[in-house]
N, C-alpha and C positions, 0 to 999 in steps of 0.2 A: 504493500500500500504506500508505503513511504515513497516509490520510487515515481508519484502524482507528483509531488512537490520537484520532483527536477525537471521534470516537462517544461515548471514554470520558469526557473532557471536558466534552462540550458540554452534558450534564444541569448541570453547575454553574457553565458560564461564561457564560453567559447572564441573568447578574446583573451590576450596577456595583459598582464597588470605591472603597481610603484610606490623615500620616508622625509618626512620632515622633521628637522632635530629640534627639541623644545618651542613647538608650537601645538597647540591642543587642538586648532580645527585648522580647516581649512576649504578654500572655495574652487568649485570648478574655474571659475575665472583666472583664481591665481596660478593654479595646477597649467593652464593653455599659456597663459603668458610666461612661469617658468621654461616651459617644454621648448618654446621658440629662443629663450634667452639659452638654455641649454645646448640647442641644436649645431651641431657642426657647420652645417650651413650658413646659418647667421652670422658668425665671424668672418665668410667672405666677403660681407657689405661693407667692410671698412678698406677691403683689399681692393675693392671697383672705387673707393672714391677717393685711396690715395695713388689708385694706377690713375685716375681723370685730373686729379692734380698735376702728376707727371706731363700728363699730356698739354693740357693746356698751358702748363710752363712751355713747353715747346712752341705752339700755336703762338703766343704771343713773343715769345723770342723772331719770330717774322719779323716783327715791327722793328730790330734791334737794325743798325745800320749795317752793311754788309763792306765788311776790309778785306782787300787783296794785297798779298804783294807780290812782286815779281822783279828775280834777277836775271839780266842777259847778257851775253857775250856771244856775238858774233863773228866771222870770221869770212867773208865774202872775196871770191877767186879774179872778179870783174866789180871794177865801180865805174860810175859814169864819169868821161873823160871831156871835158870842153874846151875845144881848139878856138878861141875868141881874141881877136888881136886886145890887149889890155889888159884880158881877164886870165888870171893866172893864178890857181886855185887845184892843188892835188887831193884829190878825195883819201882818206886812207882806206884801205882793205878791211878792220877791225871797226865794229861798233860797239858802246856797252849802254845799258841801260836796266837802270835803279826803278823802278816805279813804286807807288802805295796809292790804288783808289778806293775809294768810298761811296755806295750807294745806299740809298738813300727812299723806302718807297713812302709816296705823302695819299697815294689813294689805289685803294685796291677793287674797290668796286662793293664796299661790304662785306668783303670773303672771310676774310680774318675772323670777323665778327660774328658770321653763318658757323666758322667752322667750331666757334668756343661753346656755341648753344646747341650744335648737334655733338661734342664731346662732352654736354652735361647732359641732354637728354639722352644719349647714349647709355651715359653711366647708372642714371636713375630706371631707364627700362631694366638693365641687367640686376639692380636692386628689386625692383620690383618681381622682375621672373622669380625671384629668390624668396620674397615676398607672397606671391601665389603658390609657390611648394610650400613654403613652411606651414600654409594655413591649410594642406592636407591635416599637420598633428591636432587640430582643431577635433576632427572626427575620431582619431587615435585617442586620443586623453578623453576625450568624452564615451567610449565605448570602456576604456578601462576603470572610468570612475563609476558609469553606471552598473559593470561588472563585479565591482567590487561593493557596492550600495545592496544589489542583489543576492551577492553572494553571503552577506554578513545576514542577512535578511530569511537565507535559505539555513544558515547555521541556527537560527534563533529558532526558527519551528521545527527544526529536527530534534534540537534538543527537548524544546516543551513537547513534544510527541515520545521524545524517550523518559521524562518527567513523568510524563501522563502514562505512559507504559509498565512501569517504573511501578507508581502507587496500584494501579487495578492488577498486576501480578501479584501483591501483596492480596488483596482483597481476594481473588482470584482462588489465590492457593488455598486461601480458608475455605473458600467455598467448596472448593474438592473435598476440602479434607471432612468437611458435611457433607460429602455427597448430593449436594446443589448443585454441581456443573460436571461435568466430563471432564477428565484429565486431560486430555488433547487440549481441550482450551487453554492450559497454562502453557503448556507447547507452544501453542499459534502465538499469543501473545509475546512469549520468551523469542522467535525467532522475527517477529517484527520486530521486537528491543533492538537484536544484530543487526537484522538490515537497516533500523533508522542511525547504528553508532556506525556503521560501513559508512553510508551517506553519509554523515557528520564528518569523516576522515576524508571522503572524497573533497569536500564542500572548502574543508580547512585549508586542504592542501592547492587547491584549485585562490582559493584566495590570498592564501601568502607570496601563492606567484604572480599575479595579480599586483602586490602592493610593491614587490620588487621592481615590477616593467615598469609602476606607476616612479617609485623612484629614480627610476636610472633613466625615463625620459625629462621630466623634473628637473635632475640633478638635488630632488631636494630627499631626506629621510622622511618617509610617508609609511608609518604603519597603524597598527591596531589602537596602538594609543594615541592618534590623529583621527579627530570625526571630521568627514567629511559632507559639510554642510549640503542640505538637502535646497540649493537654489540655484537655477538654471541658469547658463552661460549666456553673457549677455540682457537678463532679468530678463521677464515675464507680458512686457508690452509689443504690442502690436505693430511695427513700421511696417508701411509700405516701399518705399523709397532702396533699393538694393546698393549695399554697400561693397559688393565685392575687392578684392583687389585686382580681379581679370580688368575691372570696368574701367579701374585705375593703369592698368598698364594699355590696353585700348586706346585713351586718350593722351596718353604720353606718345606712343606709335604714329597717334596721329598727327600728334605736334612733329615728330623727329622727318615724317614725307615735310610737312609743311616747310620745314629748316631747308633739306636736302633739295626742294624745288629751288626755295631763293638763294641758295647756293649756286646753283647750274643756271639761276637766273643772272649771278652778280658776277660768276665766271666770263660770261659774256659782254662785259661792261671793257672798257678804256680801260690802263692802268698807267699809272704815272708814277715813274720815278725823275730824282733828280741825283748827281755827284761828283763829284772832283778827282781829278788826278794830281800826283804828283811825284815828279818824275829827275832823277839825277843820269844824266849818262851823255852820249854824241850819240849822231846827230840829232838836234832835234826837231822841231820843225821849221826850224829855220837851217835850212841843209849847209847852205854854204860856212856859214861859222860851226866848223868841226872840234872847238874845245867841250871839255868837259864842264857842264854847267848843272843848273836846276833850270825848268822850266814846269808848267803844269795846264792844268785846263776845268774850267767845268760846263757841267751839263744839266738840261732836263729833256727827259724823257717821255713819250706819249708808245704805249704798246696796246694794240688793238686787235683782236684776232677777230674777226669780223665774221668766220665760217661757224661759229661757235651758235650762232641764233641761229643756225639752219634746224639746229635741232632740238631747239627749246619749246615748240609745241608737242614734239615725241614726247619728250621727258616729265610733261606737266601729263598726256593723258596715260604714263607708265605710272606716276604717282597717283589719278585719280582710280585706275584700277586697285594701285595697292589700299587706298582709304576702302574702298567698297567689300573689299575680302576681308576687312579690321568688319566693317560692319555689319558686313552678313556673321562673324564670328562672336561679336556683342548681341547680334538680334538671337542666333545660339545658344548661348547662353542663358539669354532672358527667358527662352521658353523652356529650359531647362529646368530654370529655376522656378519659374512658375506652378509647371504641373506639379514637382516637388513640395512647392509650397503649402499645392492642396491638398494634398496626403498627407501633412502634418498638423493644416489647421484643421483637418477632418479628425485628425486623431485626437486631438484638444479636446475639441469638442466632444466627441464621445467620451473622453476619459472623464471631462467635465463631470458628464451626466452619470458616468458610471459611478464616480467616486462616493456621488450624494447617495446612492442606493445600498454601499457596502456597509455601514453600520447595522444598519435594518438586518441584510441578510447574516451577518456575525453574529449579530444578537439571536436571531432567529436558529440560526446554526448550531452556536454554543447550545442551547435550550433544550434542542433536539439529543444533541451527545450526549447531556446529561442524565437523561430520561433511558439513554440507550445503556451507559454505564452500568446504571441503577437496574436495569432490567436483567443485564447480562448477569452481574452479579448476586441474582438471584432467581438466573436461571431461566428468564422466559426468554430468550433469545439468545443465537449460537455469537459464537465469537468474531464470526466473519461478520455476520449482522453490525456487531458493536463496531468494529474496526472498519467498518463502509463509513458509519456516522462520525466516527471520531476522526477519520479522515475527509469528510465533507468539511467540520471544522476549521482544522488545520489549513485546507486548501483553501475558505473561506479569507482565514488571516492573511495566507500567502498573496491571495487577489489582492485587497485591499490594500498591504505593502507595496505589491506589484503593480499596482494602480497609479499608485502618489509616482513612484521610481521612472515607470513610464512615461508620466504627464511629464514629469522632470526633463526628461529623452527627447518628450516632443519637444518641447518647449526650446531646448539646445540645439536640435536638430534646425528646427525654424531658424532660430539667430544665424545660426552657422551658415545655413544656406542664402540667407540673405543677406550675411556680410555685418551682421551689427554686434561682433563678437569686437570688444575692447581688445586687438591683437596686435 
C-alpha cells in the first residue's frame, strides 16, 4: 500500500539535488541567483568585456598620428649629364636620404566611430548569449528545490504511516491473543511496517542526493537543517509583458545590423588626411644643389573610393533580410511562450480550486480511518479492508502537500517562462 504514496513522488524525484552554512532558510530566488553566481560560465562575462576593452584601445589608436621613417642610400650607374655652354654642374653617382613623415587623419567618414559601437554591441551580444544559457539553471534549481520540498514531504507520511502501523500492531496483537482477529493480520500489518521503512530508506537517500546537487550548483551548504521556504521564484503576481533574455539579445542583434549598415555606409564617404615630411639627404628637390641638406614638405589629403556605393543598396537589403530572421525568431518564441503560458495559468487555477477542497476531504478521510481502525481491531473487518482506508488517509495528506508544492511549481514555472525571475 505504501508504494501509493511514491506515485505521488516520483513525477519530481527523479531529478538530482544541493548546503548552506549557518543560515536557517532559505528562498528559491536566492538558491537561482547563487547557481548563476556559481556557474563557470558567468566568469566569462568579464573575459568578453576586458577582450572589448582591448579592442577598442586599438580602434581608437587609429586616430593616433601615423610616423614613418626611412633611411636611403643609393648608388646609381648613369646620372643625367648637361652639355650647356655656362652650365657646368656634375651630378654625383650616390644619393642618400634621411626622411620622418607624419600622417595625420582629420575625417574618416564616421568609421572609427561605427567600429567602437559594433565592438561594444559585439561584446554585450556574447554576454548576453551567456546570459540566455545560464537562465536554462533557472528550471534546474527549480526542479531540484521542488524535489526536494517533495521529497521531505514523502519522508513525513511514510513515517506517520509506520507511527500509525507501529500503534495498531500493538492493539492488533492483543487482539489475536483474544482470539478477535486472525493471526495473518498481524503479518499483513508487520510486512506493510517493512515496506513503508524500505520506502522511508529509498525517500532519504533519494533526498540527500538531492541536497548535494542542490549545493554544489549553489556553491552554497544546503541541507536538512536549511528550510526551504515555500515561495515561488519571482513571487506570485500576474505580468503580462515577457521578460526574456532571448528578447534582450534580439534587440541588441538588431542594433549591431543597424551599426554594420552605417558602417558600409560611412566606408563609402571621402576620407581626408593631412602630413608633413621631413627629410635630410641629396638630392632634393631642388636637383641641381647636390649638398647634403634638410628640406621637407606638407600635405592634405582627399581619398575617395567612389566604386564603394555600387554596392550599398546590396548591403542594406542583406541586413534587412538579417532583421526579418531576428524577427521571425522573436515572433518564435512568443508563441512558445505563450501556449506555455497557458498550461501553467491553467494549472493555477485548478490547483487554486483544488487546494480549497483538500481540508474537507482530510477531515472526511481521517474520520473514515478511524472508524476502520476501530473496527479492525475488533474484528468486523479484514486487514486489507483497514489498510485501503488508512491508506486513502495518508494519500489524502500527501494530495494536499502535493497541492500547495505544485501551485508553488506552477507558479515558478510561469515566472521563468516569462522572464520575470530576478536573475
Amino acid at each position: 500500500m505504501a508504494m501509493k504514496f511514491l506515485f505521488y513522488v516520483s513525477f519530481f524525484l527523479g531529478i538530482s539535488t544541493v548546503s548552506f552554512a549557518q543560515q536557517s532558510s532559505v528562498s528559491l530566488d536566492s538558491c537561482i541567483r547563487w547557481a548563476k553566481l556559481n556557474y563557470p560560465l558567468y566568469k566569462q562575462n568579464e573575459l568578453y568585456k576586458a577582450q572589448s576593452n582591448v579592442n577598442l584601445k586599438a580602434i581608437q589608436e587609429a586616430w593616433l598620428p601615423k610616423l614613418n621613417f626611412n633611411l636611403q642610400a643609393v648608388y646609381q650607374s648613369e646620372v643625367v649629364q648637361f652639355n650647356i655652354p655656362g652650365f657646368n654642374t656634375n651630378f654625383p653617382h650616390d644619393s642618400y636620404l634621411g626622411a620622418l613623415s607624419v600622417e595625420q587623419t582629420v575625417f574618416d567618414g564616421g568609421m572609427s566611430r561605427n567600429q567602437k559601437e559594433i565592438e561594444k554591441i559585439s561584446a554585450e551580444i556574447e554576454i548576453q548569449k551567456n546570459e540566455v544559457e545560464l537562465y536554462k539553471l533557472v528550471d534546474k534549481v527549480n526542479q531540484l528545490y521542488m524535489g526536494i520540498l517533495l521529497a521531505k514531504e514523502s519522508i513525513k507520511m511514510f513515517e506517520l504511516l509506520q507511527d500509525n502501523l507501529n500503534k495498531r500492531s500493538v492493539n492488533v496483537a492483543v487482539a489475536v491473543s483474544n482470539g478477535m482477529v486472525l493471526a495473518n493480520a498481524l503479518d499483513e500489518i508487520e510486512v506493510e511496517l517493512l515496506i513503508a521503512q524500505q520506502n522511508t530508506i529509498e525517500a532519504k537517500e533519494n533526498l540527500n542526493a538531492m541536497y548535494e546537487n542542490l549545493s554544489m550548483v549553489t556553491g552554497k551548504k544546503i541541507d536538512q537543517s536549511v528550510e526551504l521556504l515555500l515561495v515561488p521564484a519571482g513571487g506570485n503576481q500576474m505580468f503580462m509583458s515577457v521578460m526574456r533574455p532571448e528578447n534582450t539579445l534580439f534587440i541588441m542583434q538588431e542594433k549591431l545590423l543597424d551599426e554594420r549598415y552605417q558602417l558600409a555606409f560611412n566606408y563609402a564617404l571621402p576620407k581626408i588626411t593631412v602630413g608633413a615630411n621631413g627629410n635630410y639627404g641629396r638630392p632634393g628637390p631642388n636637383f641641381i644643389n647636390q649638398n647634403l641638406r634638410f628640406f621637407g614638405s606638407a600635405n592634405i589629403g582627399l581619398k575617395w573610393n567612389v566604386s564603394t556605393l555600387y554596392g550599398l543598396n546590396r548591403e542594406k537589403q542583406k541586413f534587412d533580410l538579417s532583421k526579418k530572421m531576428i524577427e521571425i525568431q522573436r515572433e518564435n518564441l512568443n508563441r512558445n511562450i505563450e501556449t506555455t503560458v497557458i498550461t501553467f495559468t491553467s494549472q493555477i487555477a485548478a490547483l487554486d480550486q483544488m487546494m480549497k477542497l483538500d481540508a474537507t476531504i482530510l477531515e472526511k478521510k481521517t474520520a473514515i480511518s478511524a472508524i476502520a481502525a476501530s473496527q479492525f481491531e475488533n474484528g468486523k473487518i479484514t486487514s486489507t479492508v483497514y489498510l485501503l482506508q488508512l491508506n486513502d488517509e495518508l494519500s489524502a495528506r500527501m494530495k494536499m502537500k502535493m497541492h500547495e508544492i505544485k501551485r508553488l511549481n506552477a507558479w515558478s514555472n510561469y515566472n521563468a517562462t516569462m522572464g520575470l525571475i530576478n536573475f
